[in-house]
C-alpha positions, 0 to 999 in steps of 0.5 A, a space after each residue: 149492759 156491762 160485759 162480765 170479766 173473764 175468769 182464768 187460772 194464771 199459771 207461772 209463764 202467764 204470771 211472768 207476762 202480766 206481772 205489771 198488771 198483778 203489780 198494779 192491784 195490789 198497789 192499787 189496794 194496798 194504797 186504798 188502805 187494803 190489810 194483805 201484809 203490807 204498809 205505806 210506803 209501798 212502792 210498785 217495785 215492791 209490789 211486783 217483787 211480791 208477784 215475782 218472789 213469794 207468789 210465782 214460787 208456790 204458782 210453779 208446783 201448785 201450792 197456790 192457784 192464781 186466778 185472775 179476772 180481766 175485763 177489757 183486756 187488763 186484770 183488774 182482781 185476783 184470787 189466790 187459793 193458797 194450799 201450802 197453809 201451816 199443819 195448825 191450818 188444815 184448810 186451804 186460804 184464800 184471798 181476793 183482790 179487786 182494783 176497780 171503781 164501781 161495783 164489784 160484788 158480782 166479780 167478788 162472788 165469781 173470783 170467790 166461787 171459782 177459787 172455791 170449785 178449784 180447792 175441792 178439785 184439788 183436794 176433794 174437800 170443801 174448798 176454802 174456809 178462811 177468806 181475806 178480800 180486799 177492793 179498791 172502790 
């Protein structure tokens, strides 16, 4: 029996202490061939400057909540439900990466889930109506 991955909310202060593990999923999905905004050749720099630069700015006021699944102590995927969406968008995005081999469905559906709960809590809505995921198999 597999243990299931611990799902959290990531605020700024925790973004900080796992930047190297955020760095390395989306590293890791954007070198898989994932469509989140970026090309190869992606460096891990590059992909640590995302974390720090566009998303710890909108985490610090909650424009974006950052959810993070970890499983035997590392991060292994995120959701990012994104409230801060253009006025000709007027529903909160979302986003999941997961990094890891193997069978990633039920951890998609909980990141997924989860993220969906949270954007009814903060708008009193239907939570999420637009959703990119991306894994690395």
């Amino acid at each position: 029996m597999t243990t299931p991955a611990s799902l959290h909310v990531i605020g700024p202060d925790a973004l900080d202490r796992l930047i190297h593990d955020l760095a390395d999923i989306l590293h890791a999905c954007v070198g898989d061939g994932a469509s989140v905004g970026f090309i190869l050749p992606f460096s891990r720099a590059e992909a640590e400057a995302f974390w720090r630069d566009a998303v710890r700015p909108q985490v610090d006021p909650g424009r974006r909540i950052l959810i993070g699944a970890a499983l035997g102590g590392r991060h292994v995927g995120t959701a990012q439900l994104i409230h801060d969406m253009p006025p000709n968008q007027p529903h909160d995005g979302l986003y999941v990466m997961i990094a890891l081999a193997g069978p990633w469905a039920a951890l998609d559906r909980r990141l997924d889930r989860t993220a969906a709960a949270l954007g009814r809590d903060h708008r009193g809505g239907c939570g999420a109506s637009s959703c990119q995921s991306h894994r690395r198999l």
